[in-house]
C-alpha positions as CSV (number, residue, x, y, z in Angstrom):
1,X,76.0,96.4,154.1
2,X,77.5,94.7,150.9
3,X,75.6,93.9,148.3
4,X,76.3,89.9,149.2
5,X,75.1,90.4,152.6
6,X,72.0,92.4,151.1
7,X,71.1,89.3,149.1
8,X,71.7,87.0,151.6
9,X,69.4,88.8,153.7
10,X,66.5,89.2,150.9
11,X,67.0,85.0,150.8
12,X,66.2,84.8,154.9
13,X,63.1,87.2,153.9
14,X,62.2,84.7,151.7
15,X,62.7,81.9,153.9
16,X,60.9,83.7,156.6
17,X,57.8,84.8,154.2
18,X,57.3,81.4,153.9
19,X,57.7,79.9,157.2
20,X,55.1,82.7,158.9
21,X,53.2,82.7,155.7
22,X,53.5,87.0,156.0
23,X,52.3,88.9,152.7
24,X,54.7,92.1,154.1
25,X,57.9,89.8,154.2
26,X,56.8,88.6,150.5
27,X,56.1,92.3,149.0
28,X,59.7,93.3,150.3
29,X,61.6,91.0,148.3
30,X,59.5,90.5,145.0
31,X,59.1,93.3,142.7
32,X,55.5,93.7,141.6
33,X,55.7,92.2,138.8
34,X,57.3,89.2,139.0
35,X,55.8,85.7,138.0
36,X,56.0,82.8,139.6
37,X,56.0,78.8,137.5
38,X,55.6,75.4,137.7
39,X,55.5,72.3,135.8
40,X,55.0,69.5,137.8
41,X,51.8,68.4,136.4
42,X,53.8,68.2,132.9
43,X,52.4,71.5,131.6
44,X,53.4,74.8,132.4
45,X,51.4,77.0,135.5
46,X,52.0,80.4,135.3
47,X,51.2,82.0,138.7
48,X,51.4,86.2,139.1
49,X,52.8,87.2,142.1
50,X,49.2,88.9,143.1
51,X,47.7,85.4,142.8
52,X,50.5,83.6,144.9
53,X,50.7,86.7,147.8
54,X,46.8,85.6,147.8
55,X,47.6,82.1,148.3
56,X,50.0,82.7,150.8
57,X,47.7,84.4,153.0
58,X,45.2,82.2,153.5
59,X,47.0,79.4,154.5
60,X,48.1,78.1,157.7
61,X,51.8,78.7,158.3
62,X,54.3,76.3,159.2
63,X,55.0,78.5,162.1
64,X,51.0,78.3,163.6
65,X,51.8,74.3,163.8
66,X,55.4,74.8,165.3
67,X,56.9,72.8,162.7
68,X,60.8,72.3,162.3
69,X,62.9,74.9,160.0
70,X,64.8,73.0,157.3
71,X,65.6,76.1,154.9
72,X,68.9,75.5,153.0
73,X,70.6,77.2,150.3
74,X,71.9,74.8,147.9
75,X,73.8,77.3,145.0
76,X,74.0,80.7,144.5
77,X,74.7,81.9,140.8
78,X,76.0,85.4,139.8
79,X,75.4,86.4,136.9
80,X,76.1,89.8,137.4
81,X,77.4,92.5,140.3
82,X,73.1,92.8,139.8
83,X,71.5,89.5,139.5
84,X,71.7,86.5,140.7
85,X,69.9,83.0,140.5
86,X,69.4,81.5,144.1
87,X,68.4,77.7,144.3
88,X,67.2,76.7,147.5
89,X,64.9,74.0,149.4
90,X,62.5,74.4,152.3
91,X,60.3,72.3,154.0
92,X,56.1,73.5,154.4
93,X,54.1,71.4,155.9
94,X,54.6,68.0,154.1
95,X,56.2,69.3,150.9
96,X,59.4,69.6,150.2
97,X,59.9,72.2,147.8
98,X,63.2,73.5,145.5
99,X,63.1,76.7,144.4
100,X,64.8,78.5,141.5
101,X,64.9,82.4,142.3
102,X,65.9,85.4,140.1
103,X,66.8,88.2,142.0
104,X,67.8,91.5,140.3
105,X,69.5,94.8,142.3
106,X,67.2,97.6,142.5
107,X,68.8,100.8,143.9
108,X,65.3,101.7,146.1
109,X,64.6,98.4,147.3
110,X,67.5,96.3,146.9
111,X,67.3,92.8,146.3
112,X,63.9,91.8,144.4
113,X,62.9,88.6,143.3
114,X,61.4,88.8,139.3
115,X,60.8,85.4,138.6
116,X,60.6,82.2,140.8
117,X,60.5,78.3,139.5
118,X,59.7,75.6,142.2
119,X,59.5,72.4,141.9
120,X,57.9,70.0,144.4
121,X,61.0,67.6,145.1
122,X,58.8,65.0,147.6
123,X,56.8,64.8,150.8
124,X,58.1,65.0,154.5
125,X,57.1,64.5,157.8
126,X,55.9,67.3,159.8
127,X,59.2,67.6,162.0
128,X,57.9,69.8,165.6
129,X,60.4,72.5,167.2
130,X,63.1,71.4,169.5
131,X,61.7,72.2,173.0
């Protein structure tokens, strides 16, 4: 597999980490140390990865409610044939968040996100699956 493909595929682990709200899916694309922020409230929260996989957890997933997918890469960056910047928007629950992701090419375990901004864009209706 390329390395393009690769990091394609760590985005849809992302995307799916999310959307099933799974702790495994989220450990195998962020490196353990990566931090997470946000500063929609106009100051700057600082979230460690360990406090966010916690979060993540013990919510309800958008899956358990059958909502509607809208996962959408809006710009991938390159900085390097080793890191990359990802921006992207998804939909959970009513939020509509875009994400800023900074991956980085690890030899062992590929494609690892280090740091993550997000940004709450607006609210959303809860759209259900197709049947």
């Amino acid at each position: 597999m390329t390395r393009t493909a690769a990091l394609f595929e760590a985005i849809q682990t992302y995307f799916d980490a999310i959307y099933y709200c799974d702790v495994e899916k989220l450990d195998r694309v962020f490196h353990q140390c990566s931090t997470l922020f946000d500063a929609d409230n106009g100051e700057i929260f600082v979230d460690p990865i360990d406090s966010f996989r916690a979060d993540v957890a013990s919510r309800p997933s958008p899956a358990s409610i059958m909502q509607k997918r809208h996962d959408q890469i809006i710009l991938l960056d390159w900085l390097s044939p080793i890191s990359a910047v990802v921006k992207l928007r998804l939909h959970s629950h009513t939020n509509v968040f875009v994400d800023h992701l900074s991956f980085i090419w690890d030899q062992k375990a590929g494609w690892q996100i280090v740091a993550k901004i997000w940004h709450l864009e607006g609210e959303c209706q809860i759209e259900p699956l197709d049947d």
